[in-house]
C-alpha positions in Angstrom: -61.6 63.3 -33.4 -59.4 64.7 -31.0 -57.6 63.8 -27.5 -59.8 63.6 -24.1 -59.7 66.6 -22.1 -57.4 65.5 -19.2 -55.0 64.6 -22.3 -55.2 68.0 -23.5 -55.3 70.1 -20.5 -52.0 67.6 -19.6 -50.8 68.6 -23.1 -51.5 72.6 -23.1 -49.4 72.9 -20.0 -46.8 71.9 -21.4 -47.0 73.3 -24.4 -48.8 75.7 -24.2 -50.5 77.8 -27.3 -49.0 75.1 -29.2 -51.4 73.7 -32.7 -49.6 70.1 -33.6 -49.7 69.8 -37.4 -50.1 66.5 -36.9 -53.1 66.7 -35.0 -53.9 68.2 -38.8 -52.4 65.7 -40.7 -52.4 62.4 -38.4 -55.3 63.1 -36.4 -56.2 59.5 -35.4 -52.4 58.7 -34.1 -52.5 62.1 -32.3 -55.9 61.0 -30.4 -54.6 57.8 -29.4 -50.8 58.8 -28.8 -52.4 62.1 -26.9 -54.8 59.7 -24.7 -52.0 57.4 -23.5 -48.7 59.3 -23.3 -50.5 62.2 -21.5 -53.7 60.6 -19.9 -53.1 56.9 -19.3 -49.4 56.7 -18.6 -49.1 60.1 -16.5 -52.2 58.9 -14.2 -49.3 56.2 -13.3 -47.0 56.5 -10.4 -45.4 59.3 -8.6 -42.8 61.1 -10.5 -42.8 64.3 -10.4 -42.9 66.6 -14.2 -39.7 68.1 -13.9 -37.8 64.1 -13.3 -40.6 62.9 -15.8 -39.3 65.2 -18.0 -35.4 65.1 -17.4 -35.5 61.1 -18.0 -37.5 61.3 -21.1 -34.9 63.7 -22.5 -32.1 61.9 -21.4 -34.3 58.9 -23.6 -34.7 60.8 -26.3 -30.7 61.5 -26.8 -30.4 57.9 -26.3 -33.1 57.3 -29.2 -31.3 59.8 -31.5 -35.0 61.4 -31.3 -33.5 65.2 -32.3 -36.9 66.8 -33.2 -38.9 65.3 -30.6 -36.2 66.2 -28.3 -35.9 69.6 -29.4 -39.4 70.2 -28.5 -39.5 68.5 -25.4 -36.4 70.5 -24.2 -39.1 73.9 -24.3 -41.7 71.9 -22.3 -39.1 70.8 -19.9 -37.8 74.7 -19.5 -42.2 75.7 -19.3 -42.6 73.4 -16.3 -39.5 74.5 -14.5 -36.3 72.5 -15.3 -33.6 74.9 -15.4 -31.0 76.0 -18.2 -28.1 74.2 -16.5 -30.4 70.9 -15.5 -31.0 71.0 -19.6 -27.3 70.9 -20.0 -26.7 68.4 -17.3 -28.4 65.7 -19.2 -26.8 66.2 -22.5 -23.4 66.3 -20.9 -24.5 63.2 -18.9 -25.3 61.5 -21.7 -21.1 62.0 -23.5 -19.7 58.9 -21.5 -23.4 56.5 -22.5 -24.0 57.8 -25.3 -20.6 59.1 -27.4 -20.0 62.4 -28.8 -20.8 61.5 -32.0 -24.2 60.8 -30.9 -24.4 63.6 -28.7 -23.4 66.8 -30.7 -26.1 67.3 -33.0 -28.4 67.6 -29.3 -25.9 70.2 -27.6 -26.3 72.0 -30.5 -30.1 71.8 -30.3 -30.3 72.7 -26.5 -28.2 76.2 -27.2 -30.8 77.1 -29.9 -33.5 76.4 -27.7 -32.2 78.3 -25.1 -30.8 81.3 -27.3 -34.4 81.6 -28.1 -35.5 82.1 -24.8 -33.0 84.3 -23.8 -31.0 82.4 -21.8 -27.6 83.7 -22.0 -24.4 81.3 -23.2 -22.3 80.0 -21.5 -24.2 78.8 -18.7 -22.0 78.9 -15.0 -19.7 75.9 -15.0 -20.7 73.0 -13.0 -17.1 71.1 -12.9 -15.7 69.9 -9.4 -12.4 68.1 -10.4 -9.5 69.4 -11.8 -7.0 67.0 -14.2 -5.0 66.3 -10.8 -7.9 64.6 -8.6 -10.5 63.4 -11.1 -8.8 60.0 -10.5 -9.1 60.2 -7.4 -12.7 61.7 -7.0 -14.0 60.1 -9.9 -13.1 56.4 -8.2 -14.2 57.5 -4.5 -17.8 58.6 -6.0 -18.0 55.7 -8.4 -17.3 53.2 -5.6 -20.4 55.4 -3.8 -22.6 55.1 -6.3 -21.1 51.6 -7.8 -20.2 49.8 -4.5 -16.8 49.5 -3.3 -16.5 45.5 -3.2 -17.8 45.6 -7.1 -15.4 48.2 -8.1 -12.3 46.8 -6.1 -13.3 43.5 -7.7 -13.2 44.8 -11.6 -10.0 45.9 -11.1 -9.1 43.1 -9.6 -9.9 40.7 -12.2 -9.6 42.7 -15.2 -6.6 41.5 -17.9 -3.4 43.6 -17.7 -4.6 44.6 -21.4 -7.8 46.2 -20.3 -7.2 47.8 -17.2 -6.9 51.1 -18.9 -10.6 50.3 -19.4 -11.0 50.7 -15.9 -8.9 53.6 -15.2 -10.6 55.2 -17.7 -14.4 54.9 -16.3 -13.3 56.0 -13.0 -11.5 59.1 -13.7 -14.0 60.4 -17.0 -17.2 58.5 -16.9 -17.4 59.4 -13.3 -14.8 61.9 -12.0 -15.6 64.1 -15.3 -19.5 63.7 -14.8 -20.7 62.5 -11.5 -18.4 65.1 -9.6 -20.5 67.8 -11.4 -22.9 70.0 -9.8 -26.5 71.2 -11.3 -27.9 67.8 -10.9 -27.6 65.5 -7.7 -26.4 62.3 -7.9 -29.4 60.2 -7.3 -31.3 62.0 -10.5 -28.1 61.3 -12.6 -28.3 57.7 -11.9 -32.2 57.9 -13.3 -30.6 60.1 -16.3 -28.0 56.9 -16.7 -30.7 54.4 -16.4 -33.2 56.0 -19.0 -30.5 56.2 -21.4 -28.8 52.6 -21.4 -32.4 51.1 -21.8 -33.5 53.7 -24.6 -30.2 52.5 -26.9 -31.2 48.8 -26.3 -28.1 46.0 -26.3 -27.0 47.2 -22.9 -28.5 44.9 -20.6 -25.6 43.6 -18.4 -25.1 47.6 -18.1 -28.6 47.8 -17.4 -28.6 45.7 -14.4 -25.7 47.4 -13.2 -27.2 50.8 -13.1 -30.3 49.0 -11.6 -28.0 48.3 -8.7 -26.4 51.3 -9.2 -30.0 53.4 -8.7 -30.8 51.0 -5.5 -27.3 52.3 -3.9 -27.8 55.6 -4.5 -31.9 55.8 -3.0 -33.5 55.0 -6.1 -36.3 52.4 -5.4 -38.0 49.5 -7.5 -40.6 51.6 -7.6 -39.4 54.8 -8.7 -37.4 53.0 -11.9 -40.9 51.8 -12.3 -42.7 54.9 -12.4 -39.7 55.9 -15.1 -39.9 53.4 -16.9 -44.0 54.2 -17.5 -42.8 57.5 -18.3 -40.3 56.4 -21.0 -42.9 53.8 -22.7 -44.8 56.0 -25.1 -41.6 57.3 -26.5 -39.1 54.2 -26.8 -41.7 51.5 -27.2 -42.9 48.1 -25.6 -39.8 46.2 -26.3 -36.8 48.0 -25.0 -39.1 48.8 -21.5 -39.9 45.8 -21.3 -36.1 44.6 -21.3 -35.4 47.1 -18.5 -38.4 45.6 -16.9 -37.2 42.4 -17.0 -33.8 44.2 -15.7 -35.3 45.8 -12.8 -36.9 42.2 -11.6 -33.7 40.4 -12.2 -31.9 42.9 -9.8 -34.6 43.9 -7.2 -36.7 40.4 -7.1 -35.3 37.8 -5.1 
């Protein structure tokens, strides 16, 4: 009993030498896992690895999946995403996520990448300084947001919360979208995979559904990640950013 040939030969190159001990131990949930995550579901769409395998991390931070992730981190580096890509996504995922979420998968990523070598710390990717983050952080959320959406949260928000406001302008996106190593359009897929892994997000969902369609993200290409993402966060949270994605994009 053992995974199809296209599932393995999809399965070696990424991980490559690699015996599973639960293809040992679990061999019937290895065949039919094997089959779909890396047959069926890869035969869908037309995401390339290295985005297949940026968003499924990004998912997998979201899922608080830290062994899963630490492996998938060296298939990611096998197929060609680079050291600072890796780090893009786990810094992406501070603001969505939290810190307190996040930590235990920074530490992960600079043990995987001690192990191969790879030199710490990585070259800086930062943009803003604490003088213009404000500033750059609102002119690139309003680009990736929409400027009549942003001017009208601010607009409406109570006195009380505005701070609120200030705040996901000038960190969530002038301390992270201003960042180089990963364009802008790939971050949005990185926010999207992550706010419909942690589930209970779906008015931020929706937004980030727009928020992908501004920024040259298609219906189809959420599509094609959210296939990707199925086999690791399951039928009902896809589903949800399914039903997102129609809400948004189907008239």
């Amino acid at each position: 009993m053992a995974p199809n040939e296209q599932a393995r030969k999809n399965h070696d190159d990424l991980f490559p030498g690699h015996v599973s001990t639960l293809a040992v131990t679990d061999p019937e949930l290895i065949e039919t896992f094997d089959n779909f995550a890396f047959d069926d579901v890869l035969r869908h769409g037309n995401l390339d690895g290295r985005t297949r395998l940026m968003v499924q991390l990004a998912s997998m931070i979201a899922s608080q999946a830290l062994r899963e992730y630490r492996v998938m981190v060296g298939a990611a580096l096998t197929i060609g995403v680079s050291p600072v890509e890796v780090r893009e996504i786990v810094y992406q995922a501070v603001p969505y996520v939290g810190m307190a979420k996040v930590f235990d998968f920074l530490h992960a990523t600079n043990e995987v990448l001690i192990e191969r070598g790879v030199a710490l710390p990585l070259p800086g990717q930062s943009t803003t300084t604490p003088e213009n983050r404000s500033e750059k952080g609102l002119a690139i959320e309003k680009q990736i947001v929409g400027s009549a959406v942003v001017e009208k949260l601010y607009a409406t928000v109570p006195n009380d919360e505005l701070h609120f406001q200030r705040y996901l302008s000038a960190n969530c996106f002038g301390d992270n979208y201003t960042r180089t190593g990963i364009d802008i359009s790939t971050r949005e897929l990185l926010t999207f995979s992550m706010l419909v892994a942690l589930g209970g997000c779906e008015a931020q969902v929706k937004g980030h559904v727009a928020a992908n369609l501004h920024v040259g993200n298609d219906r189809a290409r959420l599509i094609d990640v959210l296939t990707q993402l199925l086999p690791f966060i399951g039928y009902p949270r896809t589903l949800n950013g399914l039903r997102a994605v129609d809400e948004v994009t189907v008239s």
